[in-house]
Structure formats: structure tokens, C-alpha cells
N, C-alpha and C positions, 0 to 999 in steps of 0.2 A: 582603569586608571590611565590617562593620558602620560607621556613620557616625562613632558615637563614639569608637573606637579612633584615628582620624582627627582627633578634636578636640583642641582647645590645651585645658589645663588651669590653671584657676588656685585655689589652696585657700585658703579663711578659717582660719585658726589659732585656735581658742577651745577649745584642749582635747579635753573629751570631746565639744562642742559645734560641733568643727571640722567644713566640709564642702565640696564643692568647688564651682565655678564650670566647666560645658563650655559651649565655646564653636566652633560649626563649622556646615556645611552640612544639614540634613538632620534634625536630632538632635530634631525632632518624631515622625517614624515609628520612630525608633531606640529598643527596646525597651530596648538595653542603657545608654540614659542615662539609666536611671532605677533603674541599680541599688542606687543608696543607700538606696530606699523598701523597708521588710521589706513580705513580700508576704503575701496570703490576706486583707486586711481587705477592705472597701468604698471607695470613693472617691467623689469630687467634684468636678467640674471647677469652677472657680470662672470666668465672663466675662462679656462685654460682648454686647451686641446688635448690633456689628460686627466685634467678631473672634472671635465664637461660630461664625457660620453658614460664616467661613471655614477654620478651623482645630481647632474642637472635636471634630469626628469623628474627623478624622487622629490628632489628641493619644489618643482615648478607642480605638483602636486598636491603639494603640503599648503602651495601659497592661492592655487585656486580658487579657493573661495572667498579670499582675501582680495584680491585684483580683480579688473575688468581684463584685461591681457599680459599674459607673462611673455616671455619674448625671452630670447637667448644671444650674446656674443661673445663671440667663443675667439681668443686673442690665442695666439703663439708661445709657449712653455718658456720659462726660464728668463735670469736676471739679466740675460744680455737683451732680450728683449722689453725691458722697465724703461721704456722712453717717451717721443712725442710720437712717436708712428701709433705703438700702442694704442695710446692715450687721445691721437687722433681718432681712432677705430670707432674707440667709445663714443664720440662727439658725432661720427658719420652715421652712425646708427641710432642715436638719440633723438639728432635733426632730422634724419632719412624719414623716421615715424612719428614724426611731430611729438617727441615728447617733450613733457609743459610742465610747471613748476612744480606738482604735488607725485610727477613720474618717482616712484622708488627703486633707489638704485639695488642689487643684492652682489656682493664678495662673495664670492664661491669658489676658492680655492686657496694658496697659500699667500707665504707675507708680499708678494707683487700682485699678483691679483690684486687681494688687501690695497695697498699703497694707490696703486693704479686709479680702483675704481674708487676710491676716497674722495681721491684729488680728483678725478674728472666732476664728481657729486660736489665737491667746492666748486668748482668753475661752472657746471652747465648751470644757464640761468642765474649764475651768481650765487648757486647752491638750491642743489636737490634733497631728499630724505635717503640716506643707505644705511644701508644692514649689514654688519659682518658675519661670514657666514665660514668660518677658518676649516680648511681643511687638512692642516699641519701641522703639528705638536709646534712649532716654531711660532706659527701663527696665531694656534692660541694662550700660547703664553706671552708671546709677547707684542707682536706688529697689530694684532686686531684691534689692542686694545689701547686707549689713550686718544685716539683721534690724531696721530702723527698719518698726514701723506706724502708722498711725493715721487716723483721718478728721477732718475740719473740721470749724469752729463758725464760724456768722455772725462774731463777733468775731477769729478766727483761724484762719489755716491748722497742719492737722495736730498742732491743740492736745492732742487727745483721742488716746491710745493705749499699744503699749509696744512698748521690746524683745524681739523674740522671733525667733529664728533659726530656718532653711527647713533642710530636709535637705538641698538642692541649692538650684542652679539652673542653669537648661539653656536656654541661647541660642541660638536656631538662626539663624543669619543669614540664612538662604533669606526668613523671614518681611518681613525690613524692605523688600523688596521691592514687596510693596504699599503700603508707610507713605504716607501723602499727605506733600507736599514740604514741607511745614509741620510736619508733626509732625518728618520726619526734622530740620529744622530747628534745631525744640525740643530735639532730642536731643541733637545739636549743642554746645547752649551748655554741656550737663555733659560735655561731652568736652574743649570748652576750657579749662573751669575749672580740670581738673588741672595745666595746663603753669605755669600761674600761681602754683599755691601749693605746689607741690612739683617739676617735673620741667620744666624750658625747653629739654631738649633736643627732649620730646615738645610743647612750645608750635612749636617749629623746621619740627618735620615736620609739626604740623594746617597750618600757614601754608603747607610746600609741596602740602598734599594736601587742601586743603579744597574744589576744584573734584570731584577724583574720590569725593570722600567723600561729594560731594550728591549725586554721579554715582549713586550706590551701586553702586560698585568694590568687588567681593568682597573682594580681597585689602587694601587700604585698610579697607574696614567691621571686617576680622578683627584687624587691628592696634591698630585706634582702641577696641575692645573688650578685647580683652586687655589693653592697658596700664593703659585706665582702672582694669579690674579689680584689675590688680595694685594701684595705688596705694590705691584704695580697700580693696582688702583689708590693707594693711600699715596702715592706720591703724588700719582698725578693730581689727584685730589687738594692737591696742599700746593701744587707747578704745574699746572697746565701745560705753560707755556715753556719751559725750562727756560727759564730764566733761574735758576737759581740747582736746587733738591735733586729737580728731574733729570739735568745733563746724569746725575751716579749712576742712572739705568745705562747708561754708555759703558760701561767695564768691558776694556776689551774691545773697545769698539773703536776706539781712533787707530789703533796699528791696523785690526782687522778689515775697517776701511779701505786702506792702504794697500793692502794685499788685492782686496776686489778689484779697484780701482787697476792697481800695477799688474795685476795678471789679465785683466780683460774679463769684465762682467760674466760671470758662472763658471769660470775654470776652478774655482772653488766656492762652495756654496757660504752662504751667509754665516751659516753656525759655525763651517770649518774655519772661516777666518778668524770669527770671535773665540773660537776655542785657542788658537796659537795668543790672538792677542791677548787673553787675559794672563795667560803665561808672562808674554810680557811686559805688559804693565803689574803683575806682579814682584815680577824680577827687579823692575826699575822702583818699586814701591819699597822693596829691600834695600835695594843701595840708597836710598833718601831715609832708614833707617825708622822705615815706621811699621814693617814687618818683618818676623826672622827668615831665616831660610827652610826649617820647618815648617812653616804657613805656603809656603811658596812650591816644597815640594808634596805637601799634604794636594794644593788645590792642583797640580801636575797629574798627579798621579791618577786624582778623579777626573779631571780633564780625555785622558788616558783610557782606563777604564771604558769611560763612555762612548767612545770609538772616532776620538774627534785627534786630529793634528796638534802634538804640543811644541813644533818649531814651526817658526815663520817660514813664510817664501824667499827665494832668490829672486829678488824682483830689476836686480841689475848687476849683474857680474864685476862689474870695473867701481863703483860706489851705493853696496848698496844700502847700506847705511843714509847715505845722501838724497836717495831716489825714497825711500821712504819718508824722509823729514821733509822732500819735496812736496811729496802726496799728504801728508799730516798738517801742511799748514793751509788747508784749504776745505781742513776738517770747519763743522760747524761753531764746535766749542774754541776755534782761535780767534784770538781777539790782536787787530794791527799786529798780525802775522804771528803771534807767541803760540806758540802749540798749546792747549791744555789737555790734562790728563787726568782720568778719570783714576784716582791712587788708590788702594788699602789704606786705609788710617787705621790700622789695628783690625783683626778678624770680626767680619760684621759691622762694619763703618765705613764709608769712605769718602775722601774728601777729593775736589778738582781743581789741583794745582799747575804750576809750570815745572820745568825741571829743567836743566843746563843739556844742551844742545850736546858736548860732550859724553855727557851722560847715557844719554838716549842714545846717542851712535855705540857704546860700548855693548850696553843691554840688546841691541838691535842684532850688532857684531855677533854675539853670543848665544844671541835665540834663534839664530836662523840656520836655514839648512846647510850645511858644506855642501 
């Protein structure tokens, strides 16, 4: 029995543009999870200089009979490097070997890889076919999926990019096995974030299973993947575009921006920022009086547990309060310069509002490190 017949399925609904999410053991060597790619082109593995040397032959393996030539580019680790050099790399190498419009791209590693080789598959040709292929708890709960890419700019995270949907993506959970305990960490905090803004039953169970989850407990890893998937694909499904639903997947994510941004890309990793910022935008969801402070130390404390940062950075000694509202209005969700915020409207709902400038500097004042 093949691994994939074996895996949970979860589908993005966009139409002609639908595709699905497997999620299970194995389903890197598994030829058949990759039946949604039409076959006889060229491909490309698209990764990193540490989860190349460990998984890109198995992957290029699996897809051999699928391609006429699998080919490899193997980019430089980490968020500091999510730019145009990168992003050049990919283009030098796609041109270098004359690849043509039906060339498939394949993500093979975490949520930059992800992002990276998305957007270069929007651009080359005006758009190629890719595959995401997540190899980070981070990754597969949350950046693989949805069709969001793009790279950073000194002034902002993930300023630069587009929509552009993967034929798949294919999570093998054997891989999160080596994650170092920090990144599983990082992964983490986008698995919490669902219970908060749509589902407390699944807030219920991270809180009973977030020992076995660090553990990385098979059957625990497979659940906490699936569901994410689910929620996230039922938004996207209903906001593509975020234009409207989808900005909620952001909890945590305008201050944690902020933090990337003001510390300098990977001095702290993506999940650590979002973990302090859901803290808070918590905090600030309390003082606008649409959560208690039970709700706020409840989601602290799991935050906590899961081995993630529940105070902000010192991101400017002399204001920095200021230097943050700097960095947050440059966030995506502001509109002629008004910050928005992705708030708690009660445990399991959340709505994206503004809040008084005031405000935010108090909350800021309060969550951040002495």
C-alpha cells in the first residue's frame, strides 16, 4: 500500500484552481503524491543548504518518473536571506537551462524556501506550475498553504510579491523529525493561533497536547496539521485575496512583523515574533474591552508552554513604542497610514480593527522586555 492512499486529505476550493493538501508519513518517497503534477516536463527542486543535503535526493527520486529532468538549487538558509539575490538565483538557473513554461517548480524546505520559490513560479514566464513540498511544522500549517508569496525589503516584511497557487502540497510528517526544537517551536505559535480566531475547541486540545506536540508525537503532529489545514483552507476558500476574512489569519502578526523587521531578518525567527505578538494584540484586545484578562492570560501561558517568547523585543531604547508604530504602518493591513489589527472579538472570533495610537504605545510599553 502506497503512503499516500494512507494520508488525511484536506482540499483548497478555488475552482478550476482547487488543489489539495496530503498530509501523512512518508509521502516524500511516495511517487503517488504527486499525482496532481501533469508529467514529461523538466523540474526543479527549489531548497536550502540544510534541508537540501537532507532530503532533496529522496524528493528527486520520488519525482523520476514523473519528469524528464529533475535538477537542483540549493539557495542560502534563513530570513535574512528572503530577497531579490535569492530570488535572482532561481531565475539564473531556470534561464541558465532553458526552462519553458510547463518547467515545475518544487519548495523543499520551510516557509522562505515556500515564499521564495512561489513568487519566482509567478514571475518566470509570467508563471510556471509549483509544488509545495513544506519541510517545517511552520510551513505546513501555515505559509505552504493559500498561495501567499513574496520576499522582504529592508523596510518590510513580505512587502514584495503575489498570489499565486501550488498544484499541491505534500506534508510528510516523518521530516519534522529533525526540526531543531526551536524551529518546531516556531511552528507552533501558527498552530495556536487558529483556536483563537476561529475554533476553541482546537485551542482546548493544543493546551491538552502541547507537551506531546514538542514531543513530536506522530499522531498529535498529524492532527495539529490537519486542522490547521482545514481552517486555513476554509478561509482562504471564502478570501483568496484577503481582502476582507483572510487578513484574521494575521493574529499576531502586525507587532511580530515589527519585531523582524526592527531586529534584522532571523535574529528572531517568524513563529518567535508571532508568539510575543499574539500576546500583544491580546493585551490590546483587552484594554478595547472585547476580552478579559483570563483569555489573555490563559493564551500567555500556552504561548509559554510552547517554548516561544511572551514579551516583545527592545527594538529602540529611546522610543520604543514609536519605532514600533513606525514599523506597523507599513504593515500590509494599513490603510493611508492607520494601523490595523488583527483583535480577539471574544475567544474564537476575531475581528480587524484600528485602535488609538495611545493605546498601542501603552500595550507596547507593557509587553516588551525591560
Amino acid at each position: 500500500m502506497h503512503a499516500s492512499s494512507t494520508a488525511l486529505q484536506v482540499r483548497i476550493d478555488l475552482g478550476e484552481r482547487s488543489y489539495p493538501i496530503l498530509i501523512g508519513a512518508g509521502l516524500l518517497d511516495d511517487a503517488d503524491a504527486f499525482q496532481a503534477v501533469p508529467t514529461g516536463s523538466d523540474a526543479f527542486i527549489v531548497t536550502n543548504a540544510t534541508v537540501g543535503p537532507l532530503y532533496a535526493e529522496r524528493l528527486a527520486r520520488a519525482l523520476a518518473g514523473r519528469h524528464r529532468q529533475v535538477r537542483q538549487i540549493v539557495l542560502a538558509d534563513g530570513e535574512q536571506h528572503k530577497g531579490w539575490t535569492s530570488l535572482n538565483a532561481i531565475f539564473d538557473a531556470l534561464l541558465g537551462h532553458g526552462a519553458d513554461r510547463k518547467t515545475t517548480l518544487y519548495a523543499l524546505g520551510g516557509g522562505v524556501v515556500g515564499d521564495m520559490t512561489g513568487f519566482a513560479a509567478a514571475c518566470y514566464m509570467r508563471g510556471v506550475p509549483f509544488v509545495q513540498v513544506p519541510t517545517t511544522l511552520l510551513a505546513q500549517v501555515d505559509s505552504s498553504v493559500g498561495g501567499k508569496t513574496a520576499i522582504n525589503h529592508p523596510l518590510g516584511k513580505n512587502m514584495i510579491g503575489a498570489f499565486y497557487q501550488p498544484l499541491a502540497v505534500v506534508c510528510d510528517l516523518q521530516v519534522l523529525a529533525t526540526l531543531p526544537a526551536r524551529e518546531l517551536s516556531a511552528g507552533l505559535a501558527e498552530v495556536i493561533k487558529y483556536g483563537p480566531i476561529h475554533d476553541m475547541a482546537f485551542f482546548d486540545w493544543i493546551e491538552s497536547n502541547i507537551d506531546t506536540l514538542r514531543a513530536c508525537e506522530p499522531a498529535a503532529l498529524a492532527h495539529a496539521v490537519e486542522r490547521s489545514c482545514q481552517i486555513k483552507a476554509e478561509v482562504v476558500g471564502q478570501d483568496e485575496r484577503e481582502s476582507g476574512l483572510r487578513a484574521i489569519l494575521n493574529f499576531g502578526h502586525t507587532f511580530g512583523h515589527a519585531i523582524e523587521a526592527g531586529l534584522g531578518y532571523g535574529a528572531w525567527l517568524h513563529g518567535e515574533a508571532v508568539g510575543a505578538g499574539m500576546v500583544m494584540a491580546a493585551e490590546l484586545s483587552r484594554e478595547l474591552g472585547l476580552v478579559d484578562a483570563a483569555f489573555v492570560q490563559r493564551l500567555t501561558s500556552l504561548i509559554e508552554r510552547a517554548g516561544l517568547p511572551t514579551r516583545g523585543a527592545v527594538l529602540d531604547a529611546q522610543d520604543n513604542a514609536g519605532r514600533y508604530l513606525q514599523l506597523m504602518r507599513v504593515d500590509k493591513k494599513a490603510e493611508r497610514g492607520e494601523i490595523r489589527f488583527v483583535l480577539i472579538d471574544g475567544p474564537g472570533r476575531a475581528a480587524v480593527r484600528a485602535a488609538p495610537d495611545a493605546l498601542v504605545r501603552q500595550v507596547i510599553d507593557r509587553c516588551c522586555a525591560a
